[in-house]
C-alpha positions in Angstrom: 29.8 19.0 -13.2 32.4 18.1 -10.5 29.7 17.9 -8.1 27.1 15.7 -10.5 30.5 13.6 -11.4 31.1 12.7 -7.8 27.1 11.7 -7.4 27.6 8.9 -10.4 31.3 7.8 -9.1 30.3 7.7 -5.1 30.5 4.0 -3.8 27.1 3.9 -2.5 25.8 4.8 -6.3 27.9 2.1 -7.8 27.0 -0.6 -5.2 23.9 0.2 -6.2 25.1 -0.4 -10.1 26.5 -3.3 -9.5 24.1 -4.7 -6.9 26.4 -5.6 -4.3 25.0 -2.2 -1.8 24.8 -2.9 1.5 21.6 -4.0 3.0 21.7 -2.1 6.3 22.9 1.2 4.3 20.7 0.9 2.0 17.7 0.3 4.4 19.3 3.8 6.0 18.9 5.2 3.0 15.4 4.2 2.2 14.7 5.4 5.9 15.9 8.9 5.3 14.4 9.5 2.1 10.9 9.2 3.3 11.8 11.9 5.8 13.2 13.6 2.6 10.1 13.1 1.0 7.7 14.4 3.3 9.6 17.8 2.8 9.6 18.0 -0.8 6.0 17.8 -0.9 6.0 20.7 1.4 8.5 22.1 -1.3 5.9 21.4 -3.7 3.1 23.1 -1.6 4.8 26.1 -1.5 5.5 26.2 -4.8 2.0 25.8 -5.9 0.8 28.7 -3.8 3.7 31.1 -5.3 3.5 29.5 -8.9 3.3 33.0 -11.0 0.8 31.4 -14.1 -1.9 28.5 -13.5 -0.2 25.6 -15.6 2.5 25.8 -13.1 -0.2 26.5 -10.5 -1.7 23.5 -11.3 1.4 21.2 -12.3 3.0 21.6 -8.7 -0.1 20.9 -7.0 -0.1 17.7 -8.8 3.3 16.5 -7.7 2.2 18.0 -4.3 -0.9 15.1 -4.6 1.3 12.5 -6.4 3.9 12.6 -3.5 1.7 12.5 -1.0 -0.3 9.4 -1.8 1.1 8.0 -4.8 5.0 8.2 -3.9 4.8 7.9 -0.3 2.8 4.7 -0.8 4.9 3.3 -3.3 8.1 4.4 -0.6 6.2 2.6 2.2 5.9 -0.6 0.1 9.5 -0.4 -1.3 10.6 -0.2 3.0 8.2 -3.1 3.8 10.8 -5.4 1.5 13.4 -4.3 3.1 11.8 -5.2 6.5 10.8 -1.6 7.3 7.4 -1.0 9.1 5.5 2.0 8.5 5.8 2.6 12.2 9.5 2.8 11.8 9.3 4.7 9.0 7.2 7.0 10.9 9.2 7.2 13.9 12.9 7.6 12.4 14.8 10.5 12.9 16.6 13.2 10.3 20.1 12.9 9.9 22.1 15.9 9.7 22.2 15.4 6.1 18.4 15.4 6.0 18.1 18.0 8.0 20.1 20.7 6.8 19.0 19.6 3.0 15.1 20.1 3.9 15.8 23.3 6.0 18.1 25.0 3.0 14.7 23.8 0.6 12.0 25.4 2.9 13.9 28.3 3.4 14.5 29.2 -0.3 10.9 28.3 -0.9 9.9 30.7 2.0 12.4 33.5 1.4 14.1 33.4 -2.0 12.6 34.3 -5.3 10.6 32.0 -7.5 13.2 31.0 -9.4 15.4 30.4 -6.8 12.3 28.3 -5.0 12.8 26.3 -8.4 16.4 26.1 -8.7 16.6 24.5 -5.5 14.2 21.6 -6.3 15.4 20.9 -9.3 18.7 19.0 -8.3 17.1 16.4 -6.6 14.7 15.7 -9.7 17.1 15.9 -12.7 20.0 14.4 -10.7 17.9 10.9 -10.1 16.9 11.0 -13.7 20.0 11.1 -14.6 21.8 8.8 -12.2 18.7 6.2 -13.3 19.0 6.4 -17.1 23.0 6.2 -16.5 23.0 3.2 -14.7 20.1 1.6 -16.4 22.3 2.1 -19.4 24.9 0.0 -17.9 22.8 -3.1 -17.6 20.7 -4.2 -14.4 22.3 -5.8 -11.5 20.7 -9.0 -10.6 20.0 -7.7 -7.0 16.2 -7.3 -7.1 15.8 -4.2 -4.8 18.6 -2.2 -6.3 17.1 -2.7 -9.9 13.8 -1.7 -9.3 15.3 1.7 -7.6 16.9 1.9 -11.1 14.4 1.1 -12.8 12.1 3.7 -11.2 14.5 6.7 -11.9 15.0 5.4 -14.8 11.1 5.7 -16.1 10.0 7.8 -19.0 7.4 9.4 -16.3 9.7 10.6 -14.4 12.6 11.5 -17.1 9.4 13.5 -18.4 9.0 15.1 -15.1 13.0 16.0 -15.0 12.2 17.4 -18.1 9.7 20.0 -17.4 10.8 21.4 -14.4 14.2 21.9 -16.6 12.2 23.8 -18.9 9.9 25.6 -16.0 13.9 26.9 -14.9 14.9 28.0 -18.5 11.9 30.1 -18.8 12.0 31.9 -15.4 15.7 32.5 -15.9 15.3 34.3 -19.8 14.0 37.1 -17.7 16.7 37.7 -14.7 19.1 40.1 -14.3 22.7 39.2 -13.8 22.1 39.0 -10.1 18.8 36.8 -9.6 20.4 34.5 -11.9 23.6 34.3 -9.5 20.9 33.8 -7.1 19.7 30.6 -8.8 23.1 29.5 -9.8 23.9 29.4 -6.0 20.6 27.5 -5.0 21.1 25.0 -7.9 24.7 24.3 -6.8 24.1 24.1 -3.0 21.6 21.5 -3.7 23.6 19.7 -5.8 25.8 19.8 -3.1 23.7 18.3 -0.3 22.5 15.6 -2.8 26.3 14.6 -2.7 26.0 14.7 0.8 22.9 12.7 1.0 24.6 9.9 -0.3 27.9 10.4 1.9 25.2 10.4 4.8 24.1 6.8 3.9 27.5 5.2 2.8 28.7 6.7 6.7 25.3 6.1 8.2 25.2 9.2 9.8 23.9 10.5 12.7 23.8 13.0 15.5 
């Protein structure tokens, strides 16, 4: 809760509230996610070939598709209003952030049980549900860009899709042991943890 608490109070989430964010952090942000992207359909890949049933099988393998040409299109047209190219897009560089966010991801995927696998993923998806029905709650700023990113988190598709992967956690967890749920626990908080950092990243526009 302290972590998720921090997300919803950080400056860059309530510039984007209020509508006043920054253009060129905001553009940094935009840049970074589509790196961030990229991975989690990897994620999502490797999830699908370790899914333990085929309704999960088949699930991830749709969010694998849906990222790859239905998200990342819909990123690259989000960019383009904000003056980004798909060339740049193409050509930018991970922050540290990025970096060590996507590497911790692929190597619980690679290494870690399936459950961990999930409980690593599933930050990022629940957190932007709920940081999208929260400040869609509030009221929508009058800055164009930063309501339609609200808007999209906010959407009953993608609350949905929150949703199910919670459940898809609940029921791998009924079956642990004491220590592969501490195992989850761990992944789930250390995500949480870079998704704080994500947005530190773009308020400090970091780099190497």
């Amino acid at each position: 809760e302290p972590i998720w608490r921090a997300q919803r109070e950080h400056p860059f989430v309530r510039a984007i509230a209020d509508g006043s964010v920054d253009r060129g952090r905001f553009r940094f942000w935009v840049r970074q996610d589509y790196l961030f992207l990229i991975e989690y359909a990897r994620l999502f890949g490797i999830a699908t070939a370790r899914a333990p049933d085929l309704a999960t099988m088949n699930a991830f393998a749709t969010l694998t598709r849906e990222t790859l040409e239905t998200e990342m299109n819909l990123h690259r047209a989000y960019a383009a209003e904000f003056g980004i190219s798909e060339a740049q897009l193409e050509a930018e560089t991970k922050a540290p952030a990025t970096q060590a966010y996507t590497d911790f991801l692929l190597r619980t995927a690679a290494l870690g049980d399936y459950a961990e696998l999930v409980a690593a993923l599933l930050p990022c998806m629940w957190g932007f549900s709920e940081l999208g029905t929260a400040l869609k709650a509030r009221g929508l700023p009058d800055d164009p860009l930063a309501a339609r990113w609200i808007e999209s988190y906010a959407a009953p598709e993608f609350v949905q899709l929150a949703a199910w992967c919670r459940d898809l956690m609940d029921g791998l967890a009924a079956g642990l042991d004491d220590a592969a749920r501490k195992r989850c626990e761990d992944a789930f908080v250390t995500s949480s943890r870079y998704e704080l950092r994500f947005w530190e990243m773009a308020e400090r526009l970091e780099t190497w």
